[in-house]
VEXDREN-2710 file (C-alpha; in Angstrom, 1 decimal):
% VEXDREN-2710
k/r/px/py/pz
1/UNK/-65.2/121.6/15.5
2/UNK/-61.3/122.0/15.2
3/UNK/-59.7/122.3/12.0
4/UNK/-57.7/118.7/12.3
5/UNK/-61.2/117.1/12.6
6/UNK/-62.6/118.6/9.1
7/UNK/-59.9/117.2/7.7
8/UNK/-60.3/114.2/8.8
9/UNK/-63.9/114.0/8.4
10/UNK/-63.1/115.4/4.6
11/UNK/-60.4/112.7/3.9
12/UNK/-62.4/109.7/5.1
13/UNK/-65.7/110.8/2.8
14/UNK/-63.0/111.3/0.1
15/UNK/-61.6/107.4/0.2
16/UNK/-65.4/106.1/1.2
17/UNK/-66.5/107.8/-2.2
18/UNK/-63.4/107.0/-4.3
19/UNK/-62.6/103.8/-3.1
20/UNK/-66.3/102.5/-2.9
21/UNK/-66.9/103.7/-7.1
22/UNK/-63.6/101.9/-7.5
23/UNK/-64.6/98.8/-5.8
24/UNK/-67.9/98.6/-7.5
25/UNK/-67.1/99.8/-10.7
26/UNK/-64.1/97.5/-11.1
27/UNK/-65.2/94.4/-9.0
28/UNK/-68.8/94.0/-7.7
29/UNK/-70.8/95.1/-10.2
30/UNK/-69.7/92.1/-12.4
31/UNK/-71.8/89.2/-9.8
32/UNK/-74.7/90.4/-10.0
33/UNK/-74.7/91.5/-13.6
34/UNK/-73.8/87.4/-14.4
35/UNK/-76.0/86.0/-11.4
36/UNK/-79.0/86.8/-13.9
37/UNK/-77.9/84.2/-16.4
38/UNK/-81.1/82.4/-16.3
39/UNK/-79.8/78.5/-16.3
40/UNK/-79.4/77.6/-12.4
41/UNK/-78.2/74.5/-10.6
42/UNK/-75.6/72.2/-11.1
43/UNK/-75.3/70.7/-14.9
44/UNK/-76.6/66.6/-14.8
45/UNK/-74.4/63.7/-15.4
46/UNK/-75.7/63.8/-19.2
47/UNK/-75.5/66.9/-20.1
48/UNK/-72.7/69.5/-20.4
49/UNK/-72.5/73.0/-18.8
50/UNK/-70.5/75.4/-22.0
51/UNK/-69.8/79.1/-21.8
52/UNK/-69.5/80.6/-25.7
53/UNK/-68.2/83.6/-26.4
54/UNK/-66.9/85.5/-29.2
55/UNK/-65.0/88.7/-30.8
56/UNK/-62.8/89.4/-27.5
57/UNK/-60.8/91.4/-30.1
58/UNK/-57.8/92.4/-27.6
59/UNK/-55.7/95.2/-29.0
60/UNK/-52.7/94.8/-30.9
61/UNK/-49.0/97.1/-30.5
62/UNK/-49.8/98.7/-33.8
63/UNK/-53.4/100.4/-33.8
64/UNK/-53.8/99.8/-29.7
65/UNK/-53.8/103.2/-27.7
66/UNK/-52.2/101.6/-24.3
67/UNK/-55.2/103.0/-22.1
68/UNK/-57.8/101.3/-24.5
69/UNK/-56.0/97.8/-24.5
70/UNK/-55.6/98.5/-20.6
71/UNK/-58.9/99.3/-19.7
72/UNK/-60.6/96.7/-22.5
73/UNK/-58.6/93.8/-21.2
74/UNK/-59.4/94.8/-17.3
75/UNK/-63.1/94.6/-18.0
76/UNK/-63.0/91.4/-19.9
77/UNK/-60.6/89.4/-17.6
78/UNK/-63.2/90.7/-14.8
79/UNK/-66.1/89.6/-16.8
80/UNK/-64.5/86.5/-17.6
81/UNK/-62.9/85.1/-14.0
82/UNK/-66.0/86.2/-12.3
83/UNK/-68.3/84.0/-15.0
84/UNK/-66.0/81.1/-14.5
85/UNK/-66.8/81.3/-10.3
86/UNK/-70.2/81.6/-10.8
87/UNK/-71.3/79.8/-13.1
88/UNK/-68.9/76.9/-13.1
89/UNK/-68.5/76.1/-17.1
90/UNK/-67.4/72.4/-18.0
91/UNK/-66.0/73.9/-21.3
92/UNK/-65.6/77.6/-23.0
93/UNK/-66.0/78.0/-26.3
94/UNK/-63.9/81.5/-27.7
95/UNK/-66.0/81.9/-31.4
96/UNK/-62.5/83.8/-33.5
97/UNK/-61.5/86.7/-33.6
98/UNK/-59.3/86.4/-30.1
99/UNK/-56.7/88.8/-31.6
100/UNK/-57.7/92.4/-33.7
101/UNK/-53.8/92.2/-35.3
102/UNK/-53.2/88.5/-35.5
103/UNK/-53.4/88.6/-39.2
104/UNK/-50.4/91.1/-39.5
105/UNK/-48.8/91.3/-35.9
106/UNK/-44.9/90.3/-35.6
107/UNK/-43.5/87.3/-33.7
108/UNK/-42.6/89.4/-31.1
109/UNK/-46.2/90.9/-30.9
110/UNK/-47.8/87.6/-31.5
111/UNK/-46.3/86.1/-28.9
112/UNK/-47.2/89.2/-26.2
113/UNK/-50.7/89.0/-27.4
114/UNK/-50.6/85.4/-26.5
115/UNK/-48.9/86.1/-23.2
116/UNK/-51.8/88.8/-22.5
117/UNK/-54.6/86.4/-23.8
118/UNK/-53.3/83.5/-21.4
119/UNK/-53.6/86.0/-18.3
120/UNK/-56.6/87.2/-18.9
121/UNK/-58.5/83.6/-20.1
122/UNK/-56.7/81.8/-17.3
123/UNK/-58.6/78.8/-15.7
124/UNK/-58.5/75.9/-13.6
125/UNK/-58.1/72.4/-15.0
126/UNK/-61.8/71.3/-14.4
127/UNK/-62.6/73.4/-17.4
128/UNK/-61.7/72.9/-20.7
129/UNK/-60.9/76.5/-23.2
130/UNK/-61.5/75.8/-26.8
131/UNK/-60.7/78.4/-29.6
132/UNK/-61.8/78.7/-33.1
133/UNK/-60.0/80.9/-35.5
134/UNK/-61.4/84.4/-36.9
135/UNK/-60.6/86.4/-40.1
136/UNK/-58.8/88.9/-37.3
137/UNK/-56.8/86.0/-35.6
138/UNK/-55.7/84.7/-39.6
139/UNK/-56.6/87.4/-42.2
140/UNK/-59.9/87.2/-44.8
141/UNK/-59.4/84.7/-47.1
142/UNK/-57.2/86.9/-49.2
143/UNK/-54.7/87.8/-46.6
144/UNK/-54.6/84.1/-44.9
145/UNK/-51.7/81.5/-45.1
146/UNK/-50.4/78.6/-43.6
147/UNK/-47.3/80.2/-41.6
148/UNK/-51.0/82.0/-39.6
149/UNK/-52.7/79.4/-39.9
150/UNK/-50.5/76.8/-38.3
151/UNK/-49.1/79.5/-36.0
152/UNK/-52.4/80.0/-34.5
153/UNK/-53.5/76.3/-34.3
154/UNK/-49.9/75.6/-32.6
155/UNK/-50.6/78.1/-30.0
156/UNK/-54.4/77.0/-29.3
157/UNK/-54.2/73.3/-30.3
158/UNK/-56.9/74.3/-32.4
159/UNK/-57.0/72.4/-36.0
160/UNK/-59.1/73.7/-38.8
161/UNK/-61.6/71.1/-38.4
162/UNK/-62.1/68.8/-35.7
163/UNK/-65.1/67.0/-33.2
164/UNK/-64.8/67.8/-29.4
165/UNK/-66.7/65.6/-27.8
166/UNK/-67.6/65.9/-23.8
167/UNK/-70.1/63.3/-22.4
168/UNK/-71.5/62.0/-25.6
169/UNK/-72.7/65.5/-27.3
170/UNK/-70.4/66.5/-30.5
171/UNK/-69.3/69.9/-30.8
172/UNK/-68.1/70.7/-34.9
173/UNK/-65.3/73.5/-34.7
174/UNK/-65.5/74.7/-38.5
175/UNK/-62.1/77.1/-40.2
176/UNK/-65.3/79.3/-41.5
177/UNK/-62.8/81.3/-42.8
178/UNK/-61.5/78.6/-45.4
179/UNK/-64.6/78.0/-46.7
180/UNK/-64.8/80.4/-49.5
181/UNK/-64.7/77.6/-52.0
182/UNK/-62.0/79.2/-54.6
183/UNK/-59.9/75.8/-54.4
184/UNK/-56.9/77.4/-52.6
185/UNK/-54.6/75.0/-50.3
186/UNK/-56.3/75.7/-47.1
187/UNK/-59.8/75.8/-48.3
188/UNK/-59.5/72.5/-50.3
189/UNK/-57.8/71.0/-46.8
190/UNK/-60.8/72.1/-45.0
191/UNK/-63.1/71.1/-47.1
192/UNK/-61.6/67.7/-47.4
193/UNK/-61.6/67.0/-43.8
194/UNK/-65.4/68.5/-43.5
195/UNK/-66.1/66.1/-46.3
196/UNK/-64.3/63.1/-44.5
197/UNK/-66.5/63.9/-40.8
198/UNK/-69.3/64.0/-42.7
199/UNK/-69.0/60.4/-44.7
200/UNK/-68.0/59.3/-41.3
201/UNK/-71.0/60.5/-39.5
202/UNK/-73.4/59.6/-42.3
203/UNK/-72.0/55.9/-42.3
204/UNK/-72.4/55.3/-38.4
205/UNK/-75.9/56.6/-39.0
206/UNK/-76.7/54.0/-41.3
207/UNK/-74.3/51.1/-40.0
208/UNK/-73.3/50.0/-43.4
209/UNK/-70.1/51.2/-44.5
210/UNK/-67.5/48.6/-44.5
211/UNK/-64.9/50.3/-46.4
212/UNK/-65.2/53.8/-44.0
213/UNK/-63.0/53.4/-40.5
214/UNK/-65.7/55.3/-38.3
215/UNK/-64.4/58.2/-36.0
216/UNK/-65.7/56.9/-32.6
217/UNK/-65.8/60.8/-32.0
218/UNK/-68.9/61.1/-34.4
219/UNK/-70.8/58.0/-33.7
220/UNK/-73.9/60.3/-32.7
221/UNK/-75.3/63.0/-34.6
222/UNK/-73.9/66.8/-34.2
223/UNK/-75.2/68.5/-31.7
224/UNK/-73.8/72.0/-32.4
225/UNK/-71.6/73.8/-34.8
226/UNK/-69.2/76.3/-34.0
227/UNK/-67.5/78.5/-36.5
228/UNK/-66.4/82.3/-36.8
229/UNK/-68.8/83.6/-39.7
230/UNK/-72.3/82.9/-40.0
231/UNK/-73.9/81.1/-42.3
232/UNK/-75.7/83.3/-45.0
233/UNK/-78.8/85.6/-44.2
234/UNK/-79.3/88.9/-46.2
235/UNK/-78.9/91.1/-43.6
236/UNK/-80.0/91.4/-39.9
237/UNK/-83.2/92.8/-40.5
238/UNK/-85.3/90.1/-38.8
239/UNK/-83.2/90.1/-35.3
240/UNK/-84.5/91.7/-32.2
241/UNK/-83.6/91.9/-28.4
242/UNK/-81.3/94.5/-27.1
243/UNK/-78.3/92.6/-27.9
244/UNK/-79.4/93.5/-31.8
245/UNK/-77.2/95.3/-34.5
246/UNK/-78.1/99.2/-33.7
247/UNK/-81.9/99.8/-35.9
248/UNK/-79.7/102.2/-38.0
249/UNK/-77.4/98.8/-39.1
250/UNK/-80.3/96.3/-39.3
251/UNK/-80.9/96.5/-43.2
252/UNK/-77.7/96.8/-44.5
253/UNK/-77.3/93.9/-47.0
254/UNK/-74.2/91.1/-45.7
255/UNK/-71.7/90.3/-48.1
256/UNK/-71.7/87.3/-48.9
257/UNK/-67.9/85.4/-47.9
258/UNK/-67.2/89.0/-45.7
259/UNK/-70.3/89.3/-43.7
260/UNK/-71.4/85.9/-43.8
261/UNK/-70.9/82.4/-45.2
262/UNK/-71.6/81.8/-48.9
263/UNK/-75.4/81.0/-49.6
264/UNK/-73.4/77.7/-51.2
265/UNK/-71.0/76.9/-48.5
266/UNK/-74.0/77.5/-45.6
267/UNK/-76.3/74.8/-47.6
268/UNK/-73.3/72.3/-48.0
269/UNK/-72.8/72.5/-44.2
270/UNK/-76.4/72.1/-43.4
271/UNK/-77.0/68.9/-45.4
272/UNK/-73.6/67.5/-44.6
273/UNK/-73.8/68.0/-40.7
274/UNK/-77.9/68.7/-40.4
275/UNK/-76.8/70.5/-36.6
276/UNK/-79.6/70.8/-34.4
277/UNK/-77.7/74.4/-33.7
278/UNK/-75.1/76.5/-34.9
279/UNK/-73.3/79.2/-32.6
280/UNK/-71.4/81.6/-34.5
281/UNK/-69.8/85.3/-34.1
282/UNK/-68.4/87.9/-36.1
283/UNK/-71.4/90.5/-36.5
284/UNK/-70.8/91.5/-33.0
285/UNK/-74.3/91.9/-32.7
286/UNK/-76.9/89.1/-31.3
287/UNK/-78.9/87.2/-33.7
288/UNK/-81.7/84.5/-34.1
289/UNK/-82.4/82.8/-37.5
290/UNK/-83.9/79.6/-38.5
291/UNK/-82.1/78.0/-41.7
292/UNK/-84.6/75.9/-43.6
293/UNK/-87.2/76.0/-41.2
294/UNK/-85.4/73.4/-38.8
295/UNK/-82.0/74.6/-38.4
296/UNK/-81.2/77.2/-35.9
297/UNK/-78.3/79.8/-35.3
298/UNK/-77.5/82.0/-32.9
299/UNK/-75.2/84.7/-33.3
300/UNK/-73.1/85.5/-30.3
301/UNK/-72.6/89.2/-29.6
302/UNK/-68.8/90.6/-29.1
303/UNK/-67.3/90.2/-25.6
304/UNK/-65.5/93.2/-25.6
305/UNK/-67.0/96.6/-24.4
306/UNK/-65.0/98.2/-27.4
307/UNK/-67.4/96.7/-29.9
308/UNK/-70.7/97.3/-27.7
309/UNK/-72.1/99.0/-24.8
310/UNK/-73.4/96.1/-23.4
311/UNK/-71.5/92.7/-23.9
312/UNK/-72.9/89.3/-23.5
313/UNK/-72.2/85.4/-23.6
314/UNK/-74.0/82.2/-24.0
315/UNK/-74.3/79.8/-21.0
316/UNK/-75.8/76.4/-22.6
317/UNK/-76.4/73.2/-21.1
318/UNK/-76.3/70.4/-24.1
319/UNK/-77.1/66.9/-24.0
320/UNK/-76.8/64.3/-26.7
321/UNK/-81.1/64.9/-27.4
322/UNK/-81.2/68.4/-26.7
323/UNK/-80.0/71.9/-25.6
324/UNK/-81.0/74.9/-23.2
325/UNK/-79.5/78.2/-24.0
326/UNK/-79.5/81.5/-21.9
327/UNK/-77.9/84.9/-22.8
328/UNK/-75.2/86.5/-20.4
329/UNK/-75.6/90.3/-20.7
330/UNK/-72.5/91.9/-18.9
331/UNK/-72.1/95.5/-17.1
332/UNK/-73.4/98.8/-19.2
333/UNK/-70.4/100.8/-20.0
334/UNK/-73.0/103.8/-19.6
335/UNK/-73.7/102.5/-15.7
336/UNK/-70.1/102.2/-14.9
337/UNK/-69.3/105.6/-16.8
338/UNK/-72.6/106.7/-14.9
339/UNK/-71.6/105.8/-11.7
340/UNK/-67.8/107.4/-12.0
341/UNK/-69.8/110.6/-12.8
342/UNK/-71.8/110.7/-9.9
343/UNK/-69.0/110.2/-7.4
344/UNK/-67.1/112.6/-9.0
345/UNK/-70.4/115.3/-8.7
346/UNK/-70.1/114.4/-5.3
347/UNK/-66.6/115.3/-5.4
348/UNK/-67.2/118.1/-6.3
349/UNK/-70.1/119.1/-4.1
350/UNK/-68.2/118.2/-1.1
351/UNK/-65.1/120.3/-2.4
352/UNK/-67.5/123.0/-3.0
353/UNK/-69.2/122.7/0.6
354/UNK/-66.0/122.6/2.1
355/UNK/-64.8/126.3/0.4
356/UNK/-67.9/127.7/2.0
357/UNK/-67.1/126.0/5.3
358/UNK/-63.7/127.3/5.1
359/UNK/-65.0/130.5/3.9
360/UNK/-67.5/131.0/6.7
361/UNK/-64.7/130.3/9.5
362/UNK/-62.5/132.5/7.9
363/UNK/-65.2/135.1/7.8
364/UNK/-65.8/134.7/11.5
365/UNK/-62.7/134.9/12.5
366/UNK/-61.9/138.0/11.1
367/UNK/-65.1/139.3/12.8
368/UNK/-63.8/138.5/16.1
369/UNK/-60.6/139.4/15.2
370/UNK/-62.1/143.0/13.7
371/UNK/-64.2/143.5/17.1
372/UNK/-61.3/143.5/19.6
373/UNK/-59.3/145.7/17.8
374/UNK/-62.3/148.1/18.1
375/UNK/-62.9/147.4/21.8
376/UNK/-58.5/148.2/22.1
END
């Protein structure tokens, strides 16, 4: 074979191995990752097709290494376009947390992180993006104020507490991080309002409160509340699944306003709103609990493959009665780390093959070479 071709043959296997890890790692291996979500068809007239996430967490310009916030925001804008083509979400639910530096980040960096977030979570009009707040977007309770508060909800249209309401079923978007029931501005605000919904919900149950102006946006009952902390539980200890808080993390006790929701703020909810489910984030680890025997949460695992090896959403289809949920497990940073490996042993392989090729030509030659100069 002439020494042009092995080159040639060497240079095509190179961009076949290359390109085709690239490709995979970086584009195909999303679909059918997502394609497993287990709710198929075409959402009915009555019921609403959402897409819940939480804890996308993109890097800030202070504690941000530039190839982290590079590669972390690749792999969620991936996850997240390729979800939205496939799966075809009415509405998207972001659970707080959006930001990791909201709650001390500049104008200047505010405003990139905002710029970033926009590209990444772009969509079309046909589906509607609603975002909560999170301790990260705002600050704990301690750090929080109203220039971050109202700088956040200007951004996102987001108040501290409001109804969204798509096709009769009531969505509650809670400020959990205001409900820490000290008495300060913003917590008494929230509370106030939460108060108001739920004396306004309460009267259009019962159909006789003449002196209460019913919101026509809670004339039903709540299907689902959304907030950023979960309501109280002592610890993870009861949740399973592979979407689970690592078996070393499991037992360690929550703090209560930290971890999770007070034990008095999570009751006050409950009887005020009695949800027939609450989504919520935070942990960054997947969760099941049943409040009071009849009240059921679910704890949505981070969306960003900084907090876990495996990220996941919820896809749920909610009607006014009732509700279908099924968990979203993305791409194993392992298998794509896995995969980069292997084409890079075979890399090295054919580099190594190649030497010994080049080696045994060279050997030959000088054979040949050696031999007339004995026959001379």
């Amino acid at each position: 074979m002439p020494r042009f071709s092995v080159k040639w043959v060497v240079a095509v296997v190179l961009i076949v191995v290359v390109g085709g890890a690239f490709l995979f790692c970086e584009y195909l291996i999303y679909f059918p990752t997502i394609l497993k979500c287990g709710i198929d068809g075409h959402p009915m007239d009555s019921t609403v097709r959402a897409m819940v996430l939480s804890d996308t967490h993109l890097l800030g310009a202070v504690g941000g290494h530039w190839f982290d916030k590079l590669r972390r925001e690749w792999q969620m804008e991936r996850a997240f376009q390729t979800a939205l083509w496939l799966l075809r979400p009415e509405i998207v639910f972001i659970l707080g947390d959006i930001f990791d530096e909201g709650k001390w980040s500049s104008q200047k960096h505010w405003e990139d992180d905002v710029r970033r977030f926009n590209r990444m979570f772009r969509h079309s009009t046909d589906t509607e993006l609603v975002v909560l707040v999170g301790n990260h977007d705002i600050g704990f309770h301690y750090e929080m104020d109203w220039f971050k508060l109202q700088r956040f909800e200007k951004v996102f249209n987001a108040s501290s507490t409001r109804i969204v309401t798509k096709k009769g079923v009531n969505f509650l978007l809670v400020n959990s991080v205001a409900l820490h029931g000290d008495g300060c501005p913003i917590c008494q605000s929230v509370e106030k309002e939460l108060i108001k919904l739920s004396r306004d919900l309460n009267c259009s149950l019962q159909l006789h409160c003449a002196e209460v102006q019913t919101n026509v946006h809670v004339s039903l009952t709540v299907s689902c509340v959304l907030q950023h902390y979960p309501l109280y539980r002592v610890s993870d200890a009861g949740c399973t699944g592979q979407d689970a808080a690592p078996p070393e993390e499991r037992h360690l006790l929550f703090r209560e306003k930290y971890d999770v929701l007070s034990k008095e703020a999570s009751q006050r909810l409950l009887q005020w709103f009695k949800p027939r489910l609450i989504l919520s984030g935070h942990t960054h680890s997947g969760c099941e609990v049943l409040h009071d025997n009849k009240y059921p949460e679910i704890s949505v695992p981070s969306f960003s493959w900084r907090n876990r090896n495996n990220p996941s959403f919820i896809l749920a289809t909610v009607s006014p009665g009732s509700y279908t949920l099924s968990k979203c497990f993305l791409p194993e940073e392992s298998t794509v780390i896995s995969v980069y490996c292997s084409a890079g042993a075979c890399l090295l392989l054919l580099f190594l093959a190649h030497c010994l090729w080049m080696k045994g030509l060279l050997q030959c030659l000088s054979l040949c070479l050696l031999g007339k100069h004995k026959s001379l």
